[in-house]
DSSP file (Angstrom, degrees, kcal/mol; ACC not computed):
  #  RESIDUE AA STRUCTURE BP1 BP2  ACC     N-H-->O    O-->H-N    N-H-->O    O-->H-N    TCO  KAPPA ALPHA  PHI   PSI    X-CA   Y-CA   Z-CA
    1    1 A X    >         0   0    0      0, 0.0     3,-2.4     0, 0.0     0, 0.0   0.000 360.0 360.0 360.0 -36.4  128.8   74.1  149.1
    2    2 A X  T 3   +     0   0    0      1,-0.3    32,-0.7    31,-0.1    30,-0.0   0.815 360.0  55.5 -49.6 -25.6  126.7   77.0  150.7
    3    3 A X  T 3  S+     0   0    0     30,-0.1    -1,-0.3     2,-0.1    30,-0.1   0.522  82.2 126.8-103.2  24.9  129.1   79.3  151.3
    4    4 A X    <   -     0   0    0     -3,-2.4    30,-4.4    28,-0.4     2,-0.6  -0.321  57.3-126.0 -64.5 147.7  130.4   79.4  147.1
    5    5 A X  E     -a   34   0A   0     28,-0.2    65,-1.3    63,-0.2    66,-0.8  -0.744  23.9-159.1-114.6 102.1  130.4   82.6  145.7
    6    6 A X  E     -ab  35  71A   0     28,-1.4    30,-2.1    -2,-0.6     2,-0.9  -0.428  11.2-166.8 -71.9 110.8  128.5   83.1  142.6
    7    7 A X  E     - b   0  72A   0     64,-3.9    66,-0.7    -2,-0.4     2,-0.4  -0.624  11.8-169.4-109.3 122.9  128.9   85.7  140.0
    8    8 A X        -     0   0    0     -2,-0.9     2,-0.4    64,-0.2    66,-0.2  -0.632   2.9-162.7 -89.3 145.5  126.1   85.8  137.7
    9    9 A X        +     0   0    0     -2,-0.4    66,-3.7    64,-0.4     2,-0.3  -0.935  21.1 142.3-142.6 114.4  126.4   88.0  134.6
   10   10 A X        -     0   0    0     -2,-0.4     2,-0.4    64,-0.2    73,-0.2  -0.737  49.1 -67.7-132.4-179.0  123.6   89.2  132.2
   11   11 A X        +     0   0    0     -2,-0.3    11,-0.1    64,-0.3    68,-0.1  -0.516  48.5 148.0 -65.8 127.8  122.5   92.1  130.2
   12   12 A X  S    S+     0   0    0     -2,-0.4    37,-0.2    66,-0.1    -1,-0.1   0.584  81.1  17.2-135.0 -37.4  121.6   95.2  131.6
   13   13 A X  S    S+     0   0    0      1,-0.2     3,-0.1     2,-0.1    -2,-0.1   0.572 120.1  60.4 -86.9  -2.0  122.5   98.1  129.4
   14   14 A X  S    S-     0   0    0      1,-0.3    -1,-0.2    64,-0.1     2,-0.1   0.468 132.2 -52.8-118.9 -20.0  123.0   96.0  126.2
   15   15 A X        -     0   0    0     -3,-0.1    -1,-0.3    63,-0.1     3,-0.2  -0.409  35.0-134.1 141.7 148.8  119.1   95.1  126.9
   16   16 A X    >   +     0   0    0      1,-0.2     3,-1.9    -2,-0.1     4,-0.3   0.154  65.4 111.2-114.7   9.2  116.5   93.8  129.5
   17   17 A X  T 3  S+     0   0    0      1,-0.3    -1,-0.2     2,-0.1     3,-0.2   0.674  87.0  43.1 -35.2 -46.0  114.3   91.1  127.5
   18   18 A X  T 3> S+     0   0    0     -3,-0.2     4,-2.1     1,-0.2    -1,-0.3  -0.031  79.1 112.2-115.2   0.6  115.5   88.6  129.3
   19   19 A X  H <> S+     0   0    0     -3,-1.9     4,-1.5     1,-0.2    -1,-0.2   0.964  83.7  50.1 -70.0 -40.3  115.4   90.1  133.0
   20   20 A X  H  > S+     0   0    0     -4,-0.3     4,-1.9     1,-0.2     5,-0.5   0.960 110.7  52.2 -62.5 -40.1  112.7   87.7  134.4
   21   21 A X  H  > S+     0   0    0      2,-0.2     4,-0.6     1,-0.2     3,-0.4   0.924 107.1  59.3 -21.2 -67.3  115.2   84.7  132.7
   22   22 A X  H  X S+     0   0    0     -4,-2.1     4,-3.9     1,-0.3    -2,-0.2   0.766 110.4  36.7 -39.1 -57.4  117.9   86.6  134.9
   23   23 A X  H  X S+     0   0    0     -4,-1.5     4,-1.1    18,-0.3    -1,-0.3   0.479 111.0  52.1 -94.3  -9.2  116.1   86.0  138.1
   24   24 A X  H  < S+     0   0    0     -4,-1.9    -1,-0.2    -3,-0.4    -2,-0.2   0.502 121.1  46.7 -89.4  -7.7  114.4   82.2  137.9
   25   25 A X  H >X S+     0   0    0     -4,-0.6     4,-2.1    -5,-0.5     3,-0.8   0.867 112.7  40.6-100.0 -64.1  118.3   81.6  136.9
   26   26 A X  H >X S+     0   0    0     -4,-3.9     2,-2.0     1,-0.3     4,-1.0   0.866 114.8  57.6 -61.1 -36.9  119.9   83.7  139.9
   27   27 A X  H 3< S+     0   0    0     -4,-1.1    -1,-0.3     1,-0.2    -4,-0.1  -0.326 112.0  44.9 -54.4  43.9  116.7   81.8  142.3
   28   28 A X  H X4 S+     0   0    0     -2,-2.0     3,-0.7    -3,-0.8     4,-0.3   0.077 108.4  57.6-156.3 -41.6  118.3   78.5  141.0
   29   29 A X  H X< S+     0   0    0     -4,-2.1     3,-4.4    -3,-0.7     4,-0.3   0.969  97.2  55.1 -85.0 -57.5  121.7   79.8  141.7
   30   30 A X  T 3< S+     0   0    0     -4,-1.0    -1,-0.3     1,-0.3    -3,-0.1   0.496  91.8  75.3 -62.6 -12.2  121.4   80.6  145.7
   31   31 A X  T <  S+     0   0    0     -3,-0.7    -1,-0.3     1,-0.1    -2,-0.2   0.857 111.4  27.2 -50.0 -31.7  120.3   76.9  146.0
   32   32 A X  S <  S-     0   0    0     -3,-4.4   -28,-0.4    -4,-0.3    -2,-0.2   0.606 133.2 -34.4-120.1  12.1  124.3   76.5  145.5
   33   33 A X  S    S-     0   0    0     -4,-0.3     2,-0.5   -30,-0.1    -1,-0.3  -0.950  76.9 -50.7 167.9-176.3  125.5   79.6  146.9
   34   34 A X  E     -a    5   0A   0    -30,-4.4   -28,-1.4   -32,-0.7     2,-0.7  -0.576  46.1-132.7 -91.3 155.2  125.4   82.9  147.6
   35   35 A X  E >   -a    6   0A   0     -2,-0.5     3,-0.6   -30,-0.2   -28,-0.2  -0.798  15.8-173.0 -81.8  98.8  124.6   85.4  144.4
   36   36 A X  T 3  S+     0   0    0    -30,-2.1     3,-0.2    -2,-0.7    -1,-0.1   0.635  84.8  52.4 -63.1 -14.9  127.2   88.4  144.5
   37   37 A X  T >   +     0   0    0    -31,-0.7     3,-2.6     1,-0.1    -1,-0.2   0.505  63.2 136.5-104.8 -17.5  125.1   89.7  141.7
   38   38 A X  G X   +     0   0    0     -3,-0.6     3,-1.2     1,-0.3    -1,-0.1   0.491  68.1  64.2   6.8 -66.9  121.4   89.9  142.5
   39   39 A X  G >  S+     0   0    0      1,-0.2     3,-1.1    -3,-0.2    -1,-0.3   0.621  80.6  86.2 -61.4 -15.7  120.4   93.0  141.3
   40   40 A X  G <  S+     0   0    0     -3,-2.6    -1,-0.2     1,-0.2    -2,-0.1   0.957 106.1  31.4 -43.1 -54.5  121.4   91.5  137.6
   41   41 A X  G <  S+     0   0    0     -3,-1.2     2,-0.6   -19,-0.2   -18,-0.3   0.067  85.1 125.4 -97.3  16.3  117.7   90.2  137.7
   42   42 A X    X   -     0   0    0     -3,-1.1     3,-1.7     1,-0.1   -22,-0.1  -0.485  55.5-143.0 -71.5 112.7  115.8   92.9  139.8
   43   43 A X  T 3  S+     0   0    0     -2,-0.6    -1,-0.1     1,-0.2   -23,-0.1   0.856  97.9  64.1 -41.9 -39.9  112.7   94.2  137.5
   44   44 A X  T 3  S+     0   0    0      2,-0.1     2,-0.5     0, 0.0    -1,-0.2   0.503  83.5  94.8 -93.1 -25.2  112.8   97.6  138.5
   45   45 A X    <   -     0   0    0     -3,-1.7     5,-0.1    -6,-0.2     2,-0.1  -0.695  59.2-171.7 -84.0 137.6  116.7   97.9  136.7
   46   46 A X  B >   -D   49   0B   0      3,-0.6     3,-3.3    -2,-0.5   -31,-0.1  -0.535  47.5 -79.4-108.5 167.9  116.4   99.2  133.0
   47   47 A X  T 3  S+     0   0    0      1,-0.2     3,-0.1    -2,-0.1   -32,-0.1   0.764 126.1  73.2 -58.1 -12.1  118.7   99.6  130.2
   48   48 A X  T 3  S-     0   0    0      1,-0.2     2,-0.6     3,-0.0    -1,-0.2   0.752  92.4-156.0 -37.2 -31.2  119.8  102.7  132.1
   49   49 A X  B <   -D   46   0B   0     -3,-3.3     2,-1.0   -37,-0.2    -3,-0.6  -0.672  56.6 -22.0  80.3-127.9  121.4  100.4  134.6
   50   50 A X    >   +     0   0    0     -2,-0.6     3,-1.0     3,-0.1    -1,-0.1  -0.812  63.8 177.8-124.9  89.2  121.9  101.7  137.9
   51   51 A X  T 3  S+     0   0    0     -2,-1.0    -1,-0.1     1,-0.3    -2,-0.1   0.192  70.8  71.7 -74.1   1.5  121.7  105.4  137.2
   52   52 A X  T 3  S+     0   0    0      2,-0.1     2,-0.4     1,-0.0    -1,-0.3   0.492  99.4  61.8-110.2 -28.1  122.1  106.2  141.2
   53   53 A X  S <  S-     0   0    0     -3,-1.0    -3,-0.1     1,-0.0     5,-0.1  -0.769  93.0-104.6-120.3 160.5  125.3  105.2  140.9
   54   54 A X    >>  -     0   0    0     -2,-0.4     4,-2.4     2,-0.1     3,-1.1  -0.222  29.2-131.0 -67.6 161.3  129.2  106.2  138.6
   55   55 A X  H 3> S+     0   0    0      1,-0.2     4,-2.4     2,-0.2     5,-0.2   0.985 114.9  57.2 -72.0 -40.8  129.8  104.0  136.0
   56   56 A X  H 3> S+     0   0    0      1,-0.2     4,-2.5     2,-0.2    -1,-0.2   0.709 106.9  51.3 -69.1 -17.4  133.6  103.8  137.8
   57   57 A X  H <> S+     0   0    0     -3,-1.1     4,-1.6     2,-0.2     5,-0.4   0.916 115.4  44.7 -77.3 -47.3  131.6  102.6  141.4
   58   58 A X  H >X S+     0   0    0     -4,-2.4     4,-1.7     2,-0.2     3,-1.1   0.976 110.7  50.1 -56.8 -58.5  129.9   99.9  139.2
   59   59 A X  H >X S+     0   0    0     -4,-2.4     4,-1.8     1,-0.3     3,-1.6   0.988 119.2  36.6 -45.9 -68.6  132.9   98.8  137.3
   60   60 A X  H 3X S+     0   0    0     -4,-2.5     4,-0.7     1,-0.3    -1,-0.3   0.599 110.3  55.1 -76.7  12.4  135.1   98.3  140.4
   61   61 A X  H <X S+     0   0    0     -4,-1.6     4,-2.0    -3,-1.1    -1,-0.3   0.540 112.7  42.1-112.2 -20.2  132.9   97.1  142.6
   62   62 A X  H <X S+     0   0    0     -4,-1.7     4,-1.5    -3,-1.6    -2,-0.2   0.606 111.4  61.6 -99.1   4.8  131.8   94.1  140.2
   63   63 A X  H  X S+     0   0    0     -4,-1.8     4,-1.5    -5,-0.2    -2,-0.2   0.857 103.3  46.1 -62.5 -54.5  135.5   93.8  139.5
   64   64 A X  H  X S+     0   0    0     -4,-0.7     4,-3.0    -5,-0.4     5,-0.3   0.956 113.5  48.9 -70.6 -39.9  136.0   93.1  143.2
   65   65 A X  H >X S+     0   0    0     -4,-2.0     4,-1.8     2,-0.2     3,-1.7   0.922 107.0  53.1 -61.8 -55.3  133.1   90.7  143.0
   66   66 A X  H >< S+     0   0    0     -4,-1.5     3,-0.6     1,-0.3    -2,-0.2   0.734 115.8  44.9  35.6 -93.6  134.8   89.0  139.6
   67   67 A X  H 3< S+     0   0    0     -4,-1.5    -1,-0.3     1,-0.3    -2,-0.2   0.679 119.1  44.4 -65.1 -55.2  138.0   88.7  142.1
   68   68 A X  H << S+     0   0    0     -4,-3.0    -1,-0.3    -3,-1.7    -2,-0.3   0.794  94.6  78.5 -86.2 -36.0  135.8   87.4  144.9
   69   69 A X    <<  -     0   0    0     -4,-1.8   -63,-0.2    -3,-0.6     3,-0.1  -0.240  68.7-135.8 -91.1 167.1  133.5   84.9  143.6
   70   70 A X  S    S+     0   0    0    -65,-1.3    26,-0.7     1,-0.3     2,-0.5   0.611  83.1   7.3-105.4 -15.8  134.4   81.0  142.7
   71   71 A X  E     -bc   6  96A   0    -66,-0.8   -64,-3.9    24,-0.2     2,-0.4  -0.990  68.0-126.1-163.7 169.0  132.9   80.9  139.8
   72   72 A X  E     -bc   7  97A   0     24,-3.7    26,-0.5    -2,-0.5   -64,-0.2  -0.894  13.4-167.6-132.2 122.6  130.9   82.9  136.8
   73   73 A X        -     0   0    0    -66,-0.7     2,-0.4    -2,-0.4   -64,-0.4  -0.418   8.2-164.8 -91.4 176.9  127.9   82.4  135.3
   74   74 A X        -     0   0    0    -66,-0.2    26,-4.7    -2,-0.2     2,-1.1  -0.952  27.1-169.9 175.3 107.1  126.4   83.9  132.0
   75   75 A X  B >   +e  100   0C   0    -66,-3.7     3,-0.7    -2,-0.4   -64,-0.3  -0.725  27.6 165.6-110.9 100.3  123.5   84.4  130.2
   76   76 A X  T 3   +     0   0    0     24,-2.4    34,-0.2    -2,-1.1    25,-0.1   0.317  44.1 102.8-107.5  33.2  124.9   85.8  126.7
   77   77 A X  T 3  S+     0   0    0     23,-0.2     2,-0.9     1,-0.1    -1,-0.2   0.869  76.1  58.6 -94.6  -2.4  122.3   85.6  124.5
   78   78 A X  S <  S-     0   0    0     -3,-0.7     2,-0.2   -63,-0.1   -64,-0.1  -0.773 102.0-128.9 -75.4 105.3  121.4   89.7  124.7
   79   79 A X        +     0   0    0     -2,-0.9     2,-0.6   -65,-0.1    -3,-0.1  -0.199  41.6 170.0 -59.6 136.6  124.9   90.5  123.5
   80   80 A X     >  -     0   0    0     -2,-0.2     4,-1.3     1,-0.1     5,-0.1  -0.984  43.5-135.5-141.2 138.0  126.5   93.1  126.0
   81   81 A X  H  > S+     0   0    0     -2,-0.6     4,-1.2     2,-0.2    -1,-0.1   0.753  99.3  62.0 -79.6 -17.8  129.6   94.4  126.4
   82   82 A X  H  > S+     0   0    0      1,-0.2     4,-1.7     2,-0.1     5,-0.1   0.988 106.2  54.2 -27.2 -71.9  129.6   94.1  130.4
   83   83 A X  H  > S+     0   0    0    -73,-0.2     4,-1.5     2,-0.2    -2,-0.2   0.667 104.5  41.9 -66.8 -21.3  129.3   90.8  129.9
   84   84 A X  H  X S+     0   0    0     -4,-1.3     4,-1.5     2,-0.1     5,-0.4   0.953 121.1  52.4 -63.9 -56.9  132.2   89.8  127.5
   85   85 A X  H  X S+     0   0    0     -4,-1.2     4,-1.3     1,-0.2    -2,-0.2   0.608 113.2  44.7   7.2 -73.2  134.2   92.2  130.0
   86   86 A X  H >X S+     0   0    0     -4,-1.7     3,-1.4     2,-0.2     4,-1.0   0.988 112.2  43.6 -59.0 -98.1  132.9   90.3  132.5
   87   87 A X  H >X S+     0   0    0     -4,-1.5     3,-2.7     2,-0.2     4,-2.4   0.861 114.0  52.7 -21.3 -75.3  133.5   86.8  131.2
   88   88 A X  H 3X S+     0   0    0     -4,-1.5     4,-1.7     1,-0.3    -2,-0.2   0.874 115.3  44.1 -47.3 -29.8  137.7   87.8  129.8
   89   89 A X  H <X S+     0   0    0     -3,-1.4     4,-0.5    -4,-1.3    -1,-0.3   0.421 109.9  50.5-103.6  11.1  138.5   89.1  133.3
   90   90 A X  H <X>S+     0   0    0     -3,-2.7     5,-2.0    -4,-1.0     4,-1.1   0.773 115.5  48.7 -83.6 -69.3  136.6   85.9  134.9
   91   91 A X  H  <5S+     0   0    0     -4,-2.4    -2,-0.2     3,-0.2    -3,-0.2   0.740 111.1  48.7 -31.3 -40.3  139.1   84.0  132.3
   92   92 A X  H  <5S+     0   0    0     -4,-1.7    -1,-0.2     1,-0.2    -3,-0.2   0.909 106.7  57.5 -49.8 -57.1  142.2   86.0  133.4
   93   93 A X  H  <5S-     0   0    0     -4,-0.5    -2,-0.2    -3,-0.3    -1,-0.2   0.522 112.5-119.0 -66.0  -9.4  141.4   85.3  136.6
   94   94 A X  T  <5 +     0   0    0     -4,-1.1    -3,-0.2     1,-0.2    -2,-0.1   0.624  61.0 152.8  99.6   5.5  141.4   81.7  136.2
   95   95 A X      < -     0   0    0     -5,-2.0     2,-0.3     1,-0.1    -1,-0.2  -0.204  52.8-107.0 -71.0 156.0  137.7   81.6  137.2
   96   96 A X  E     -c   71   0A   0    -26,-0.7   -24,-3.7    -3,-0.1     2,-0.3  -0.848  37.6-157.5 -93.7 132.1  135.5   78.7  135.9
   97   97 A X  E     +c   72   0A   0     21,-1.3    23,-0.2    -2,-0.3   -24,-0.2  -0.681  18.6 176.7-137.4 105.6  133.3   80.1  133.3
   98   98 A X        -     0   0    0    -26,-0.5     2,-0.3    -2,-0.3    23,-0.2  -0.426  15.0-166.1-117.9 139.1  130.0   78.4  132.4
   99   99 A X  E     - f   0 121C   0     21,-2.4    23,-1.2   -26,-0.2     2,-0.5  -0.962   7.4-154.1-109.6 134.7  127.5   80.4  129.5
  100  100 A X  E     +ef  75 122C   0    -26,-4.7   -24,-2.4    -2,-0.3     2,-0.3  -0.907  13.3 176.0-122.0-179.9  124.1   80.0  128.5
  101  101 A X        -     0   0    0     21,-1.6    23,-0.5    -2,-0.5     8,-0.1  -0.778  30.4-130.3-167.5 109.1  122.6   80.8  125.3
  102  102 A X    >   -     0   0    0     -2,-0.3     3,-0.6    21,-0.2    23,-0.2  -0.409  12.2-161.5 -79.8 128.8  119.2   80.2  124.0
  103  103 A X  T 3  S+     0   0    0     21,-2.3    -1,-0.2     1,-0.2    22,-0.1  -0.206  92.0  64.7-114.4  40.6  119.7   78.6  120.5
  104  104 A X  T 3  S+     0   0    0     20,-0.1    -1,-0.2    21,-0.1    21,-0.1   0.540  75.7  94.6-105.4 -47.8  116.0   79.8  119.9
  105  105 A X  S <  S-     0   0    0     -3,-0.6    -2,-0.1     1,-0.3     3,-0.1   0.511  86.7-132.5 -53.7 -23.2  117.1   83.1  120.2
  106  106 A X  S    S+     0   0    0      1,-0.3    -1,-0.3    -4,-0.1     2,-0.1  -0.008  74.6  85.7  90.0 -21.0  117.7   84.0  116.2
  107  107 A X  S    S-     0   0    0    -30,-0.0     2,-0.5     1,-0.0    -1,-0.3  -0.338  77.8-106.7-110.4-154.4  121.0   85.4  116.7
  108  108 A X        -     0   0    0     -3,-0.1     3,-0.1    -2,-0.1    -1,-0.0  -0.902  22.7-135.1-102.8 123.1  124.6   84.4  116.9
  109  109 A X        -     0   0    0     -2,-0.5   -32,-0.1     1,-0.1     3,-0.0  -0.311  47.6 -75.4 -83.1 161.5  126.8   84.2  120.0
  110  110 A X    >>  -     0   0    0    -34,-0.2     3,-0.7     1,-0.1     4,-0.6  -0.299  16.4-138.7 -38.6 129.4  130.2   85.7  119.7
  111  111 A X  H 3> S+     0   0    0      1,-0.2     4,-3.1     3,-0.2     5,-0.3   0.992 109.5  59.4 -75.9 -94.1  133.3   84.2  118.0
  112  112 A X  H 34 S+     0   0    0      2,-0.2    -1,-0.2     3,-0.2    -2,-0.0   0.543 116.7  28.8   6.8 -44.0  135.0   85.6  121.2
  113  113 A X  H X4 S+     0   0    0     -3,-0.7     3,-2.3    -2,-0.1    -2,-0.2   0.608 120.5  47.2-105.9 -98.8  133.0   83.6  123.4
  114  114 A X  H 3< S+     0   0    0     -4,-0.6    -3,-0.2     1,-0.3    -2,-0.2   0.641 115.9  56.5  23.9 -50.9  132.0   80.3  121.4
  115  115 A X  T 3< S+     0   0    0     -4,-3.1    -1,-0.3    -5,-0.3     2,-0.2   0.444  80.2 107.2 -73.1   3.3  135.6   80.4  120.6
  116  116 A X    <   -     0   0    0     -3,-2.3    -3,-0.1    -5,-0.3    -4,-0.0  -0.326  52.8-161.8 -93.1 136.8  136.8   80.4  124.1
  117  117 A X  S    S+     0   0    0     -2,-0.2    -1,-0.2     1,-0.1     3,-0.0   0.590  96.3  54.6-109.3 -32.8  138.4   77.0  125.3
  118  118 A X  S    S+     0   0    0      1,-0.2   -21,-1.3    -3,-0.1     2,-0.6   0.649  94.6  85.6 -67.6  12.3  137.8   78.4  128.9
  119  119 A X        -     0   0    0     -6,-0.1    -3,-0.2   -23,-0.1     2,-0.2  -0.730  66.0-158.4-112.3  89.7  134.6   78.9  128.2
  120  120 A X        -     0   0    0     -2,-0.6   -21,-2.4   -23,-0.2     2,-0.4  -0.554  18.0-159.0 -87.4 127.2  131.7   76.1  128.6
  121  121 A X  E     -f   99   0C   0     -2,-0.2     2,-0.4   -23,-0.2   -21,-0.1  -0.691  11.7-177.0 -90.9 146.9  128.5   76.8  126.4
  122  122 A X  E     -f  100   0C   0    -23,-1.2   -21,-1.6    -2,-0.4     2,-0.5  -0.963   9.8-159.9-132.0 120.0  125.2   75.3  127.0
  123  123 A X        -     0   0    0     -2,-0.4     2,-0.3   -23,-0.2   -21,-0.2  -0.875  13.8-177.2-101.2 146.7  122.5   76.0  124.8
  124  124 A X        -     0   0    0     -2,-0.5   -21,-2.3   -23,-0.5   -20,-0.1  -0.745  30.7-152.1-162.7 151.7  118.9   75.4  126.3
  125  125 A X  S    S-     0   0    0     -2,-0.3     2,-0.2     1,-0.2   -21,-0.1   0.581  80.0  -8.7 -87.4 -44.8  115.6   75.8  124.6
  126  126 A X  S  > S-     0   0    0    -24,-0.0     4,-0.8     1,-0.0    -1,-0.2  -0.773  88.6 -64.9-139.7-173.3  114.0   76.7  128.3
  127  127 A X  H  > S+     0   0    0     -2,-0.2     4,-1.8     1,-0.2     5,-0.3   0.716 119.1  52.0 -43.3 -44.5  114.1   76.9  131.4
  128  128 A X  H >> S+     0   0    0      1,-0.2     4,-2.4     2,-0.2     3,-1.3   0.999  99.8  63.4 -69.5 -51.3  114.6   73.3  132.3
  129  129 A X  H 3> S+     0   0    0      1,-0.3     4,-1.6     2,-0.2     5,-0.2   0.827 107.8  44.8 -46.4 -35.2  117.4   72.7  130.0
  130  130 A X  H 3X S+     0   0    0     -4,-0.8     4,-2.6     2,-0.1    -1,-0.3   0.878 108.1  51.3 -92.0 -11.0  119.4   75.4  132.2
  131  131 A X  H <X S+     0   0    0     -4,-1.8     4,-2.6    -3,-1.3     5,-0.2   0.837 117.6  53.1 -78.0 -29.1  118.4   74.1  136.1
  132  132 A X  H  X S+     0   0    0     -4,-2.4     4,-0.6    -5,-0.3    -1,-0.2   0.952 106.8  48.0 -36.8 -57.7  119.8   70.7  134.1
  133  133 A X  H >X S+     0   0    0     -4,-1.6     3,-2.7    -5,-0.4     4,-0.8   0.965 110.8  46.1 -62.8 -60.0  122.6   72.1  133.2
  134  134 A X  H 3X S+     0   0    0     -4,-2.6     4,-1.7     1,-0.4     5,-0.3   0.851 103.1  62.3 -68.2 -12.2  123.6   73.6  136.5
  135  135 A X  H 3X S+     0   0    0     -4,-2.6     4,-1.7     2,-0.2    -1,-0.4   0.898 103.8  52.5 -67.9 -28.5  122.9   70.7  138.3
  136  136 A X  H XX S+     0   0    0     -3,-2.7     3,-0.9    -4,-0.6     4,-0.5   0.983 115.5  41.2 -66.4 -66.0  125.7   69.2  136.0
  137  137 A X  H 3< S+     0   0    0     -4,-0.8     3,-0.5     1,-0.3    -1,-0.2   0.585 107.9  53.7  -2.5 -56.1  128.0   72.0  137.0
  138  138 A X  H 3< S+     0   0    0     -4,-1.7    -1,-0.3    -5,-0.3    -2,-0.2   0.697 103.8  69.9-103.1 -34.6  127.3   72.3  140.7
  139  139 A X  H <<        0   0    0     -4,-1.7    -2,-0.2    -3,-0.9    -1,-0.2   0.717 360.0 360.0 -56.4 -30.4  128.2   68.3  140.5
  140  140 A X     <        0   0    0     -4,-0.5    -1,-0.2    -3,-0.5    -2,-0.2   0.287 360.0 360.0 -89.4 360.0  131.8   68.6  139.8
């Protein structure tokens, strides 16, 4: 189980409300592998993104991770367009593709996603509701 590769997928340009979320959920994920993503939940990244580097280095290089990792997680309740991106070419690829989505939040997830038979939602209130969850996940 250690050596899965986990690709975690949040907001970063679509908005950063949620970054501290990002990172007690990617510290939860390296309990069941390693995080290709880290830097999703770094404090220090803004909606700017990673402005040190071209948006074409970014694209392919989380492309490759996509392509690398066993499975993809999702936090969609900031809607972003990275992250459906993210999510259809994790579906393409045949990837298992688990969401969460705080049904606190006030808004609506995506018809796109919601709609998705590849797509498993979990809606949490807090924080325990998602370390729940992924122990259900990480079980099968």
């Amino acid at each position: 189980m250690g050596n899965l590769k986990i690709y975690f997928a949040g907001s970063i340009r679509g908005g950063r409300e949620d970054a501290e979320l990002y990172q007690n959920i990617i510290g939860k994920l390296k309990q069941y592998g390693e995080v290709l993503t880290e830097h999703v939940g770094d404090d220090s990244l803004r909606e700017d993104g990673e402005n040190n580097k071209p948006d074409t280095y970014i694209h392919d290089r989380d492309m490759a991770w996509i392509r690398e990792s066993d499975i993809v997680i999702a936090e969609v309740t900031t809607p972003s367009l990275g992250v459906g991106y993210e999510i259809a070419m994790a579906i393409q690829l045949k990837k298992p593709v688990f969401c969460f989505f705080n049904i606190q939040s006030g808004k609506r997830l995506s018809a796109m996603i919601r709609g998705s038979e590849n797509v498993k939602i979990f809606e949490y209130y807090n924080f325990e509701d998602i370390k729940r969850s992924l122990i259900e996940i990480f079980s099968h």
